[in-house]
The first five atom37 places (N, CA, C, CB, O) and aatype in JSON, in Angstrom:
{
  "aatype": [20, 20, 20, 20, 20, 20, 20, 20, 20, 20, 20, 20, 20, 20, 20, 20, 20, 20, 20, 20, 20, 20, 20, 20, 20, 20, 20, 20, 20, 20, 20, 20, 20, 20, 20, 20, 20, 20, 20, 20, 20, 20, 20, 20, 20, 20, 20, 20, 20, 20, 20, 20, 20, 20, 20, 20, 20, 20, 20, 20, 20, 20, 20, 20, 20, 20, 20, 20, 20, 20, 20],
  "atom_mask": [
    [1, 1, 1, 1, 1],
    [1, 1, 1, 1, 1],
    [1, 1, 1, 1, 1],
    [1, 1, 1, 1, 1],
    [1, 1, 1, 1, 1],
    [1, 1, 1, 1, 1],
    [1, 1, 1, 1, 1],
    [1, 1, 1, 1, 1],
    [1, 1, 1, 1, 1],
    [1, 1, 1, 1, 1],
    [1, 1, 1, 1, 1],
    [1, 1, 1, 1, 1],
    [1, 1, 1, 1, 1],
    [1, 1, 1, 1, 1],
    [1, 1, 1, 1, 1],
    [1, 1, 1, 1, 1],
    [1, 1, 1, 1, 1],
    [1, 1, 1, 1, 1],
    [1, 1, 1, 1, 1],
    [1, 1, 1, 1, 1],
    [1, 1, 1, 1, 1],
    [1, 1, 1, 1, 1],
    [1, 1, 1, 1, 1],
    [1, 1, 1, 1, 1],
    [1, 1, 1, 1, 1],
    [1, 1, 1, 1, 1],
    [1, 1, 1, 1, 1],
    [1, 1, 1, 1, 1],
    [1, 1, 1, 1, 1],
    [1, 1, 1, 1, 1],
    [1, 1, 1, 1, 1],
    [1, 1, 1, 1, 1],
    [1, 1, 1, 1, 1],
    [1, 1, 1, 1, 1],
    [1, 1, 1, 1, 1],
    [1, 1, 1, 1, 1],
    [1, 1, 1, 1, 1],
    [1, 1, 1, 1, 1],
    [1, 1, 1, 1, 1],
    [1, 1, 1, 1, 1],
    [1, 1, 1, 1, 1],
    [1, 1, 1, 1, 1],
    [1, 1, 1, 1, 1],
    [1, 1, 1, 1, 1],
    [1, 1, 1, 1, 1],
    [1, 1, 1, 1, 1],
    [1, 1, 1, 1, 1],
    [1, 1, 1, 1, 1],
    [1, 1, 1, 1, 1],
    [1, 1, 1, 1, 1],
    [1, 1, 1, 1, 1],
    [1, 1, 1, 1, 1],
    [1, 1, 1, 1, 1],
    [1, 1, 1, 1, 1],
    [1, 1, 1, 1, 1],
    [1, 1, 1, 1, 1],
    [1, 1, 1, 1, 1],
    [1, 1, 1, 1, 1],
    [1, 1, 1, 1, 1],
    [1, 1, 1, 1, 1],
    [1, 1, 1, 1, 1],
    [1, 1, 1, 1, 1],
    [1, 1, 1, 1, 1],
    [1, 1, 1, 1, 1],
    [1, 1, 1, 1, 1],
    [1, 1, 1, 1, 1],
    [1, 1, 1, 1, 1],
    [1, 1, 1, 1, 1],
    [1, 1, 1, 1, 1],
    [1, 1, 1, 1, 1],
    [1, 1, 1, 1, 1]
  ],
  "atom_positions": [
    [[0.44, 2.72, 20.3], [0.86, 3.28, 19.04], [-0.17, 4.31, 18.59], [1.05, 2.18, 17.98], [-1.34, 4.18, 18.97]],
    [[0.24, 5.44, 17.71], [-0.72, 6.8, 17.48], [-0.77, 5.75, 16.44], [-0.28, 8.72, 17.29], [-0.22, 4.72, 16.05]],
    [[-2.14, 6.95, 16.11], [-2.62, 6.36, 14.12], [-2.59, 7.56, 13.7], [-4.44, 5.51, 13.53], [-3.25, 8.27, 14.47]],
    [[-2.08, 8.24, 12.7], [-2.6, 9.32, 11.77], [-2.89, 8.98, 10.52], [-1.78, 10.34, 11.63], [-2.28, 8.03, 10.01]],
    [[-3.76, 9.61, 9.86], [-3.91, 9.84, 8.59], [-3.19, 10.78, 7.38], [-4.92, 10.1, 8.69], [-2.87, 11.97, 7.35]],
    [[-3.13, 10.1, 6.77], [-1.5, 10.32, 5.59], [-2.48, 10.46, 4.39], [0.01, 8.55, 5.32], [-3.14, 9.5, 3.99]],
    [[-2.55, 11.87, 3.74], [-3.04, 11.74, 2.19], [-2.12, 12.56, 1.45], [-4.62, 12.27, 1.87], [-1.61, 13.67, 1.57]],
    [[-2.07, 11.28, 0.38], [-1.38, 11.66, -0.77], [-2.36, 12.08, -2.5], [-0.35, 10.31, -0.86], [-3.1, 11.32, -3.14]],
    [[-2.03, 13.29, -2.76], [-2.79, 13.82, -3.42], [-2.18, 14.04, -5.2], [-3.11, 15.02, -2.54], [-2.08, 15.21, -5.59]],
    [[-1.95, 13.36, -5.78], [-1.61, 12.95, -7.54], [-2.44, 12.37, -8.48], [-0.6, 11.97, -7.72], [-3.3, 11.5, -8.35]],
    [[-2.02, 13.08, -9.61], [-3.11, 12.75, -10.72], [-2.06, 11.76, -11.79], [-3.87, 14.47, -11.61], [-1.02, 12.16, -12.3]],
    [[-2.64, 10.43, -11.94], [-1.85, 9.54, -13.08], [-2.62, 9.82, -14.23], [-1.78, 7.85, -12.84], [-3.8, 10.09, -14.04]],
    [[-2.06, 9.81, -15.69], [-3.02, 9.54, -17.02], [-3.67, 8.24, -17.24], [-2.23, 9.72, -18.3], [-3.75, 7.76, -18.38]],
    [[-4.18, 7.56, -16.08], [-4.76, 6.31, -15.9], [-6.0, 6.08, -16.01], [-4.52, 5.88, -14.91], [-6.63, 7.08, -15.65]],
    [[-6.58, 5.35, -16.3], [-8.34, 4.93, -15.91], [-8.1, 4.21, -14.14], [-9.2, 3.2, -17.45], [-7.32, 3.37, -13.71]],
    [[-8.95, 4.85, -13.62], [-9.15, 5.12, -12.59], [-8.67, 3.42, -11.54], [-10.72, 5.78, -12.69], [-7.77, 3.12, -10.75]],
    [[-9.89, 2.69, -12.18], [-9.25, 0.89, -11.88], [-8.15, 0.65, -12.39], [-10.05, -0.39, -12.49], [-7.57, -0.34, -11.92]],
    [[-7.43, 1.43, -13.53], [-5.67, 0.3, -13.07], [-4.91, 0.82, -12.42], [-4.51, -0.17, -14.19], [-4.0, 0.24, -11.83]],
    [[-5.22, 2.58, -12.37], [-4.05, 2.97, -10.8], [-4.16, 2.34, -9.65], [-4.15, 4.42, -10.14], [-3.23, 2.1, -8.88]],
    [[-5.58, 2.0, -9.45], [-6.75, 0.94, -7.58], [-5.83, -0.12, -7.86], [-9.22, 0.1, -7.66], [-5.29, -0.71, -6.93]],
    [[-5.49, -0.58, -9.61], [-5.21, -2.27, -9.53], [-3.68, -2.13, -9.51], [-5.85, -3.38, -11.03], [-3.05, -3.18, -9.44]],
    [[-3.05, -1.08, -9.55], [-1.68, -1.1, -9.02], [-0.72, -0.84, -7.76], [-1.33, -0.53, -9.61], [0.41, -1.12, -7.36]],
    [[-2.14, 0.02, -7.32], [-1.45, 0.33, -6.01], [-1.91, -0.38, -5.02], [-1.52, 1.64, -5.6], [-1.27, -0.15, -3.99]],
    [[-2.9, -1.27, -4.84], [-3.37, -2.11, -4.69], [-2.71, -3.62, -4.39], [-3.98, -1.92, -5.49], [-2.75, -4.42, -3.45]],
    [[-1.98, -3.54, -5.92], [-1.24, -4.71, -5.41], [0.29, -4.82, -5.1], [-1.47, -5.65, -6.28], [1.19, -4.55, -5.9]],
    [[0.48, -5.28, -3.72], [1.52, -5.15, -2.93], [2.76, -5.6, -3.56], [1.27, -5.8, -1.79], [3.8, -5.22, -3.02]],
    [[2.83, -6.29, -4.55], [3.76, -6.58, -5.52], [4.4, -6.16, -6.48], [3.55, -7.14, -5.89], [5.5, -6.52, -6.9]],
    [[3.47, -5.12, -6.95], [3.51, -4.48, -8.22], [4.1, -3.04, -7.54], [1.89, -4.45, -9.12], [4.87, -2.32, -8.18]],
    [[3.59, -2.66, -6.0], [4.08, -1.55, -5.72], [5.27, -0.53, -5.3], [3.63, -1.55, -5.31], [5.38, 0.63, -4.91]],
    [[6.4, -2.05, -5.74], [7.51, -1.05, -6.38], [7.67, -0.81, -7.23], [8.45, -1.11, -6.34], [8.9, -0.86, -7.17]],
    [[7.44, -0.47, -8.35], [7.21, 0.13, -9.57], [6.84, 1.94, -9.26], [5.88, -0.82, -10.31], [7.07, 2.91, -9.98]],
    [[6.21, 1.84, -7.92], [5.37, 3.19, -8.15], [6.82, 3.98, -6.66], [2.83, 3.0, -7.56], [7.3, 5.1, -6.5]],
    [[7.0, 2.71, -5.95], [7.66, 3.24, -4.26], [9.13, 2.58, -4.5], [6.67, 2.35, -2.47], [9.04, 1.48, -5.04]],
    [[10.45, 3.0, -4.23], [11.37, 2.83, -4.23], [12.41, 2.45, -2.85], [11.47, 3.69, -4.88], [13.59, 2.17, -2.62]],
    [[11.19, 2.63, -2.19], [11.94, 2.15, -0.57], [11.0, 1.06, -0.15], [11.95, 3.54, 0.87], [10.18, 0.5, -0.88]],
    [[11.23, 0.8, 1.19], [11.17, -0.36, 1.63], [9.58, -0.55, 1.64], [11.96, -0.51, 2.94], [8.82, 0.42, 1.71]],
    [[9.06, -2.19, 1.56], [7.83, -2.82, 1.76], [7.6, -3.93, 1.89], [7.18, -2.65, 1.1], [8.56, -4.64, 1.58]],
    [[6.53, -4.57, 2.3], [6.45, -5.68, 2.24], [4.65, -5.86, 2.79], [7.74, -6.31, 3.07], [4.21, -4.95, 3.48]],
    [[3.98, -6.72, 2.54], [3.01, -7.56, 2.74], [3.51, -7.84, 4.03], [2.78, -8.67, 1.75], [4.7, -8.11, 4.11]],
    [[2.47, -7.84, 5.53], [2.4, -8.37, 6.48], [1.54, -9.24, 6.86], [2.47, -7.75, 7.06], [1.73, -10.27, 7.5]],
    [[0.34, -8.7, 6.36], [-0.71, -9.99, 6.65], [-1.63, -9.75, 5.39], [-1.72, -9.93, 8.33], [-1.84, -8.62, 4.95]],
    [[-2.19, -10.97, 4.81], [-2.97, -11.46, 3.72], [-4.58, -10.72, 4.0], [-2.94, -13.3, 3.74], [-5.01, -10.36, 5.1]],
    [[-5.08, -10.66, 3.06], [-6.52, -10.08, 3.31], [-7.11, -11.33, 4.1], [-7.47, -9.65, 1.78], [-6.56, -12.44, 4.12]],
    [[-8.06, -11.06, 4.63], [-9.56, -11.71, 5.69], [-10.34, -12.64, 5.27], [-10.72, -10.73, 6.01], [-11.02, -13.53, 5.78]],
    [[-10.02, -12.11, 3.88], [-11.29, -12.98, 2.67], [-10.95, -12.87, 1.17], [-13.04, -12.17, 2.7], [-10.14, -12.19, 0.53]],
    [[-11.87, -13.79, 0.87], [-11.53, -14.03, -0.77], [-10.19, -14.31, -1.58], [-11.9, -12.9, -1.38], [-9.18, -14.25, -0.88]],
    [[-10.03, -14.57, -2.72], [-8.79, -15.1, -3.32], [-7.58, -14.5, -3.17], [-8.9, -15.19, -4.54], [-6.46, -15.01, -3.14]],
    [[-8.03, -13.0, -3.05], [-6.56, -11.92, -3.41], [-5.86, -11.54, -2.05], [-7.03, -10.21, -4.23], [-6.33, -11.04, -1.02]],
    [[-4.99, -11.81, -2.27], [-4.22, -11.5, -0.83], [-3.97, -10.67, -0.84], [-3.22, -11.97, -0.33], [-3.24, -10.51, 0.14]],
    [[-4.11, -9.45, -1.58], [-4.08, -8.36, -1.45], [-5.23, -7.45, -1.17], [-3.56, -8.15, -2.27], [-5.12, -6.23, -1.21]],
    [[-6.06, -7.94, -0.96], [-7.7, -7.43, -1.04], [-8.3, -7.44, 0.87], [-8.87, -8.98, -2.3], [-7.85, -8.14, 1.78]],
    [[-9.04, -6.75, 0.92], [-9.72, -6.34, 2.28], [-8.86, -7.53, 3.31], [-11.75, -6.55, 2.23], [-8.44, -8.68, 3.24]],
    [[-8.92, -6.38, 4.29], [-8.35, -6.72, 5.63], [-6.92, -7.34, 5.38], [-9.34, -7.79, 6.45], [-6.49, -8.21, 6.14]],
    [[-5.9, -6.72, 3.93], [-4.63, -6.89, 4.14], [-3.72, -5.62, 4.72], [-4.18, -7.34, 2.91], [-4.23, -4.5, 4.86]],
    [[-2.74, -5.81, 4.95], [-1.89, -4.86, 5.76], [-0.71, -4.96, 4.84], [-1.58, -5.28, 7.42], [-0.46, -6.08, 4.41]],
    [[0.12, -3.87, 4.42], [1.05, -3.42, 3.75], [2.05, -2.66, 4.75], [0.49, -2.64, 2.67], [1.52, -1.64, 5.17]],
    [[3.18, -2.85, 5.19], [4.14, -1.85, 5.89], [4.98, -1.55, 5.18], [4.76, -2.17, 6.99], [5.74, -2.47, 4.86]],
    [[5.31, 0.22, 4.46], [5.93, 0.6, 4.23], [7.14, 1.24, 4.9], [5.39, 0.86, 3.79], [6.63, 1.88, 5.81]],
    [[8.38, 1.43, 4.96], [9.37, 2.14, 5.43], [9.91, 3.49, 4.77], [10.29, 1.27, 5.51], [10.59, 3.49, 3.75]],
    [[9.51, 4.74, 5.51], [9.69, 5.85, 4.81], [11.45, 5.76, 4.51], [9.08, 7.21, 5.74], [11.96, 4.71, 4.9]],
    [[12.5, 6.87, 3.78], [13.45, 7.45, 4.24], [13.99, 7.86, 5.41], [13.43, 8.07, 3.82], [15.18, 7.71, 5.65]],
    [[13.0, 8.52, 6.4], [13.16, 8.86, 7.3], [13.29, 8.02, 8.11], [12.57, 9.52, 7.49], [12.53, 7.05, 8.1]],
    [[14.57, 8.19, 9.27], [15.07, 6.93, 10.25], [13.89, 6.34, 11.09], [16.27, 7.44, 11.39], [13.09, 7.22, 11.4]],
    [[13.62, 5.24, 11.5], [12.3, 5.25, 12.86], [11.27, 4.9, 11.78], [11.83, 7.09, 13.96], [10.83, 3.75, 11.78]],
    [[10.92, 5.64, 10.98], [9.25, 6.1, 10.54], [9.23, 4.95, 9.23], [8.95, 8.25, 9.87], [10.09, 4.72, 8.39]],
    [[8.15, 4.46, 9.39], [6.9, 3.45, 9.01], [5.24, 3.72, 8.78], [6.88, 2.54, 10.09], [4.56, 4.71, 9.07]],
    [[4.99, 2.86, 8.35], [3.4, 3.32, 7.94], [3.07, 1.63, 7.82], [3.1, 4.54, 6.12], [3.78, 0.78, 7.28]],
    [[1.82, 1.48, 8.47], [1.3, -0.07, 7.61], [0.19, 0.68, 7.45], [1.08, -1.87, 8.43], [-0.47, 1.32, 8.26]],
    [[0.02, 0.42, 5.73], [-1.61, 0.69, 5.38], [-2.91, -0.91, 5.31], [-1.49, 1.51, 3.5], [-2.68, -2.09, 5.01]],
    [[-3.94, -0.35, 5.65], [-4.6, -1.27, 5.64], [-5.69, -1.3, 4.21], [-5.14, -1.24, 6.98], [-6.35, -0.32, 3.87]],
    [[-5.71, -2.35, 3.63], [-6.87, -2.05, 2.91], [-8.35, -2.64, 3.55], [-6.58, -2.63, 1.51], [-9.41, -2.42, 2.96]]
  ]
}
């Protein structure tokens, strides 16, 4: 499998930690994404399963194409 790097470049009227604490969490992130997602694997460590060494796979529009981000 290739890897590329995907940046997305937007400004919210947010303080900086609750946009991290929304997009962040894999639950909350349809609110912001309207297509497909889901949590694949739990972070590595510590309480938040959303926190280091979790994996997020998103499903673009586009047929085929996917993304899992890692935090």
């Amino acid at each position: 499998m290739s890897s590329f790097k995907l940046c997305l470049d937007r400004v919210y009227p947010v303080p900086r930690e609750n946009a991290f604490a929304l997009f962040s969490d894999h639950a909350r992130f349809g609110s912001l994404w309207s297509g497909q997602f889901q949590r694949i694997r739990d972070a590595s460590r510590g309480d938040d399963p959303n926190g280091f060494g979790s994996i997020r796979e998103i499903v673009l529009p586009i047929p085929g194409l996917r993304i899992e981000e890692t935090v």
